[in-house]
C-alpha positions as a Python dict, from the first residue, in 0.01 Angstrom:
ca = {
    (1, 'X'): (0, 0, 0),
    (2, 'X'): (-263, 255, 162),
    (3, 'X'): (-500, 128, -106),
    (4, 'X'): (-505, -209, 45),
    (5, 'X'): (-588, -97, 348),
    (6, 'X'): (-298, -261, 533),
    (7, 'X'): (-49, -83, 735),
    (8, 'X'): (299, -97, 709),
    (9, 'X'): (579, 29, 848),
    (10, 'X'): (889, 103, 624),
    (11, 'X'): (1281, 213, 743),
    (12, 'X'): (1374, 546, 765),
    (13, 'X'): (1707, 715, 787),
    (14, 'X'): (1860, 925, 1034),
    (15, 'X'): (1850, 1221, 817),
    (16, 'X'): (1493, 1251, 764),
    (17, 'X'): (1278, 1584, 894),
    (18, 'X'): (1014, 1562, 979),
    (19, 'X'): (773, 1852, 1063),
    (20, 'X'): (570, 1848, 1341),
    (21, 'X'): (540, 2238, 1514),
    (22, 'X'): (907, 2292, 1393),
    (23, 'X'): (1131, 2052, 1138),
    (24, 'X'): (1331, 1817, 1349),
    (25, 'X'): (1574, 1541, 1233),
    (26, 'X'): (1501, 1210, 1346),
    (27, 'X'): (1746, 1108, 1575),
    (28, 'X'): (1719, 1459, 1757),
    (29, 'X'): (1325, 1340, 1834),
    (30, 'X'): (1514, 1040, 1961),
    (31, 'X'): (1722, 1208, 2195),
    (32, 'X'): (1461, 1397, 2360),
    (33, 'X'): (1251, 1149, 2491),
    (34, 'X'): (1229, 1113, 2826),
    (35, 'X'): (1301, 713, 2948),
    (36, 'X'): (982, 667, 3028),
    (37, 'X'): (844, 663, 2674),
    (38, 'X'): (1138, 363, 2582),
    (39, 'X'): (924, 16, 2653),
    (40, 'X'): (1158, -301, 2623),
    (41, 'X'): (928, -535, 2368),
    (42, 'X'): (1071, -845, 2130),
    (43, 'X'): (1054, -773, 1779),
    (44, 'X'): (993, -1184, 1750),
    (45, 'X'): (1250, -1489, 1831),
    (46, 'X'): (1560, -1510, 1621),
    (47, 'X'): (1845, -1739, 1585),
    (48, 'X'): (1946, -1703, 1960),
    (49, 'X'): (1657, -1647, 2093),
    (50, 'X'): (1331, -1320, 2177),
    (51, 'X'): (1496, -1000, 2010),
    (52, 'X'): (1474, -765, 2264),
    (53, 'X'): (1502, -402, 2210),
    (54, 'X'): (1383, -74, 2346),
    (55, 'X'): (1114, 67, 2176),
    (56, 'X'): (946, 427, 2128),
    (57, 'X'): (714, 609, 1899),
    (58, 'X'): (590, 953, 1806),
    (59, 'X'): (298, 1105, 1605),
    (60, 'X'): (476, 1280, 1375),
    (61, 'X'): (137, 1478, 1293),
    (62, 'X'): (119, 1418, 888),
    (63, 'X'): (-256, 1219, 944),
    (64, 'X'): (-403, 1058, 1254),
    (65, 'X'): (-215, 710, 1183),
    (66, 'X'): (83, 795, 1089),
    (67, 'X'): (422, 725, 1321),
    (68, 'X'): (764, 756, 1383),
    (69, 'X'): (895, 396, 1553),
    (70, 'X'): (1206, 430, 1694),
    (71, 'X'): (1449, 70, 1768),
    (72, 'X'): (1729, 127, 2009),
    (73, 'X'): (1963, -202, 2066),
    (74, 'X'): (2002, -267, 2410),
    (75, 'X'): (2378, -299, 2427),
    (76, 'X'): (2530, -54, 2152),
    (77, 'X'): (2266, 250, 2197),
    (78, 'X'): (2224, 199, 1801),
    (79, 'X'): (1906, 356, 1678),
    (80, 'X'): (1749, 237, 1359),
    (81, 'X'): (1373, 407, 1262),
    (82, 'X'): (1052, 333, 1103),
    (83, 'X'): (794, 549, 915),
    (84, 'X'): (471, 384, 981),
    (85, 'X'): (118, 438, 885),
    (86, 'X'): (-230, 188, 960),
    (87, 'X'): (-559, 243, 838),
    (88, 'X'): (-720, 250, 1188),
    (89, 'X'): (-530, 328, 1513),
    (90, 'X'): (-263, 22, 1639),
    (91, 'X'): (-74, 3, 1973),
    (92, 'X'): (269, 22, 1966),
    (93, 'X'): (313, -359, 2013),
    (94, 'X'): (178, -446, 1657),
    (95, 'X'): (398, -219, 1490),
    (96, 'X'): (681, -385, 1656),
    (97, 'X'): (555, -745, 1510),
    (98, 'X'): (561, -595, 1167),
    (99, 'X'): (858, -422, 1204),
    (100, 'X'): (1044, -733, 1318),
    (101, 'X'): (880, -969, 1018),
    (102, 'X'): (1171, -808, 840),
    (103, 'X'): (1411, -1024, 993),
    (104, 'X'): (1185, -1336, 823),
    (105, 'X'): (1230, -1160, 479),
    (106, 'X'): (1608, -1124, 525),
    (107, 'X'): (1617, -1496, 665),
    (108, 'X'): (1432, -1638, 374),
    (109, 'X'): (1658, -1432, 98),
    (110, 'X'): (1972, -1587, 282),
    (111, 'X'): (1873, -1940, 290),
    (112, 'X'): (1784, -1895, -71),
    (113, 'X'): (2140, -1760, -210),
    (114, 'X'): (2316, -2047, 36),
    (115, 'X'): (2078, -2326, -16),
    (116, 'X'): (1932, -2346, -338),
    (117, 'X'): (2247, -2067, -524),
    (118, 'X'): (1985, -1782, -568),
    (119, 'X'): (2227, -1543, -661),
    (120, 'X'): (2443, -1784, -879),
    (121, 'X'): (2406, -1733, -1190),
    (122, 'X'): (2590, -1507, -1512),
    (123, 'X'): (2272, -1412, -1748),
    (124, 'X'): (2207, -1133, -1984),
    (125, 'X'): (1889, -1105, -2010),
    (126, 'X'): (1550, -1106, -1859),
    (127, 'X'): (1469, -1516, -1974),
    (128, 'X'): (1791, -1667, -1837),
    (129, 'X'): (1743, -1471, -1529),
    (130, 'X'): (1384, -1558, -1495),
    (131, 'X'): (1438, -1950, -1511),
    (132, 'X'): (1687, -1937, -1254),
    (133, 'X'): (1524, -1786, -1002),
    (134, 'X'): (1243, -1960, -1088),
    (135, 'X'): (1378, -2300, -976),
    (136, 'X'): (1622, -2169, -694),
    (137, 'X'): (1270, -2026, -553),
    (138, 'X'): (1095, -2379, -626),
    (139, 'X'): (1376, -2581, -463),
    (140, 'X'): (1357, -2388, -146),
    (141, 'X'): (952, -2393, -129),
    (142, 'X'): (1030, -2790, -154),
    (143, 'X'): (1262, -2819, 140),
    (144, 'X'): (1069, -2570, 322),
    (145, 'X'): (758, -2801, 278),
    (146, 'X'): (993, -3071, 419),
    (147, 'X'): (1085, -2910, 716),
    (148, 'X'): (729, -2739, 778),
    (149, 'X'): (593, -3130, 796),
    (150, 'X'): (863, -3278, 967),
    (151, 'X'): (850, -2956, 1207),
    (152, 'X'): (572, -3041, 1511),
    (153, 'X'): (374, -2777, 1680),
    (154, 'X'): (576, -2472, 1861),
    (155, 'X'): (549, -2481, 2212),
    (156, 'X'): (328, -2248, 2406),
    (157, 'X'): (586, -2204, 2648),
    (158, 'X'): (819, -1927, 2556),
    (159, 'X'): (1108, -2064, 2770),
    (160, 'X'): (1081, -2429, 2610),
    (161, 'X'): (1390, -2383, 2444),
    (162, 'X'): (1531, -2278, 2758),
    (163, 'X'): (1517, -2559, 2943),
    (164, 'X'): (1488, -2847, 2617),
    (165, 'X'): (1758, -3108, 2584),
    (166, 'X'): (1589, -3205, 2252),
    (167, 'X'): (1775, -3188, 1897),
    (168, 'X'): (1636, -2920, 1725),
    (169, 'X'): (1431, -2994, 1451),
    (170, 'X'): (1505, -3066, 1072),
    (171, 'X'): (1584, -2752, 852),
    (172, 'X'): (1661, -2657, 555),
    (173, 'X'): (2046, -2708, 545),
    (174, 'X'): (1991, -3038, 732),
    (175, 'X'): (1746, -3219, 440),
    (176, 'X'): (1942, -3089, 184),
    (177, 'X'): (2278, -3227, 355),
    (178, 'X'): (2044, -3522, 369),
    (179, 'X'): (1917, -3539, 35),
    (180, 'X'): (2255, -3522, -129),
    (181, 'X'): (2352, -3798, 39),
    (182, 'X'): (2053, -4006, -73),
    (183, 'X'): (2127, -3908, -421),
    (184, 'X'): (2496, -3917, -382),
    (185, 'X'): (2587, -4208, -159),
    (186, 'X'): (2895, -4162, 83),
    (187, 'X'): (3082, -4402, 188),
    (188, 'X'): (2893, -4481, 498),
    (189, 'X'): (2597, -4676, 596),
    (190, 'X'): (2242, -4497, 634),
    (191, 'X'): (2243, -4539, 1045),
    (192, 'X'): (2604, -4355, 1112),
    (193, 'X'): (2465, -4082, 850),
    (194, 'X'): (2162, -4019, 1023),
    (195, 'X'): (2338, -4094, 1389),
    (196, 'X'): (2564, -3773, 1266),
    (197, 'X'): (2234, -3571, 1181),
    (198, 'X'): (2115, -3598, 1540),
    (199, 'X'): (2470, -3503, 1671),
    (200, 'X'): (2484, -3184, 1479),
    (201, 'X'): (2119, -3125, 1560),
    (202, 'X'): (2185, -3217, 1942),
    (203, 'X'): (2492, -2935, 1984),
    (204, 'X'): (2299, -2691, 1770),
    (205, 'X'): (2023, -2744, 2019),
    (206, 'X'): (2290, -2699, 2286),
    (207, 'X'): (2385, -2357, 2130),
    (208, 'X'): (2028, -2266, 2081),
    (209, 'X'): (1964, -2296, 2439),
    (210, 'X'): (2263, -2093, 2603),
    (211, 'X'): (2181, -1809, 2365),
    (212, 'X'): (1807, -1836, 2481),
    (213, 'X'): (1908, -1831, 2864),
    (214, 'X'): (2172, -1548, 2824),
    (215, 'X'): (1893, -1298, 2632),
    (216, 'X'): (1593, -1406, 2866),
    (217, 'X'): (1823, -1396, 3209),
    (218, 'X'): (1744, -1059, 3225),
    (219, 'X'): (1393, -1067, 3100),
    (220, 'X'): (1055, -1095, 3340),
    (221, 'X'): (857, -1382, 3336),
    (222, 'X'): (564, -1199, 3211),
}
């Protein structure tokens, strides 16, 4: 990864030393720093909303890029940690935004095994296997072209969803539930199929926003 010149930051356990003027285990760094070196940031909107946590971040003096990022959740005290490294010198924000992109990753590998059956199959061998995933992957990448042009432009506002009485948008689960039924006709007409798409879309919107308001209450403006 150094060779591409982009940095990265990777998880780290508890139990790692590192050795700055004297070995030290991780989470001991973590408990010595003072509160002011703890900035609240969002690692990036999730499901219910900006993923706030408090953030902090050492040299850990192996090369003159290289980091310790420390995560600590709000609510539990829970600290998970990052080794990081960047080819030129970053500010603490941008190794939050590619810390968080994680959550993407994990998001993605979900809606693949409960979408599309990623992880259902029984193979022996490297072929099988191969064509599998091959179409699970290709069948997502097609509904996720669906909902990426049925999807308009994200608001510049970050507390649109705050204050929106829209639906939410199409996803994945919804063109697929929608799809099946165009290949697999219930027993009801088109209209009260798509009238019961908006209603789930309307009180998932309704869920959306409460989460929103409950983890930006507390949040400035700014």
């Amino acid at each position: 990864m150094r060779e591409s010149a982009d940095g990265f930051p990777d998880t780290a356990s508890r139990d790692v030393i590192f050795r700055l003027l004297t070995p030290a285990r991780a989470d001991t760094l973590a408990g010595r720093l003072p509160a002011t070196a703890w900035h609240r940031q969002s690692a990036g909107n999730g499901a219910k909303g900006p993923r706030y946590y408090d953030w902090a971040w050492i040299h850990i003096g192996t090369g003159s890029h290289r980091h310790l990022l420390i995560r600590r959740n709000r609510s539990t005290g829970e600290l998970a940690f990052y080794l990081c490294w960047s080819p030129t010198e970053v500010t603490l924000s941008e190794l939050v935004r590619v810390a968080g992109a994680r959550w993407s990753v994990e998001e993605c590998f979900q809606a693949a095994k409960s979408q599309v059956g990623l992880d259902h199959y029984q193979v022996r061998n490297w072929t099988s296997w191969h064509r599998h995933i091959t179409l699970a992957m290709l069948a997502l990448a097609f509904l996720t072209a669906l909902v990426a042009d049925a999807t308009p432009k994200p608001p510049a506002d970050t507390y649109h969803f705050v204050r929106s009485r829209d639906p939410i948008t199409l996803t994945v689960p919804e063109i697929r539930h929608l799809l099946a039924a165009v290949f697999n006709p219930p027993a009801v007409t088109a209209a009260r199929l798509l009238h019961w798409s908006n209603w789930r879309r309307r009180h998932q919107a309704t869920a959306r926003r409460s989460h929103y308001r409950r983890r930006t209450a507390s949040e400035p403006a700014g």
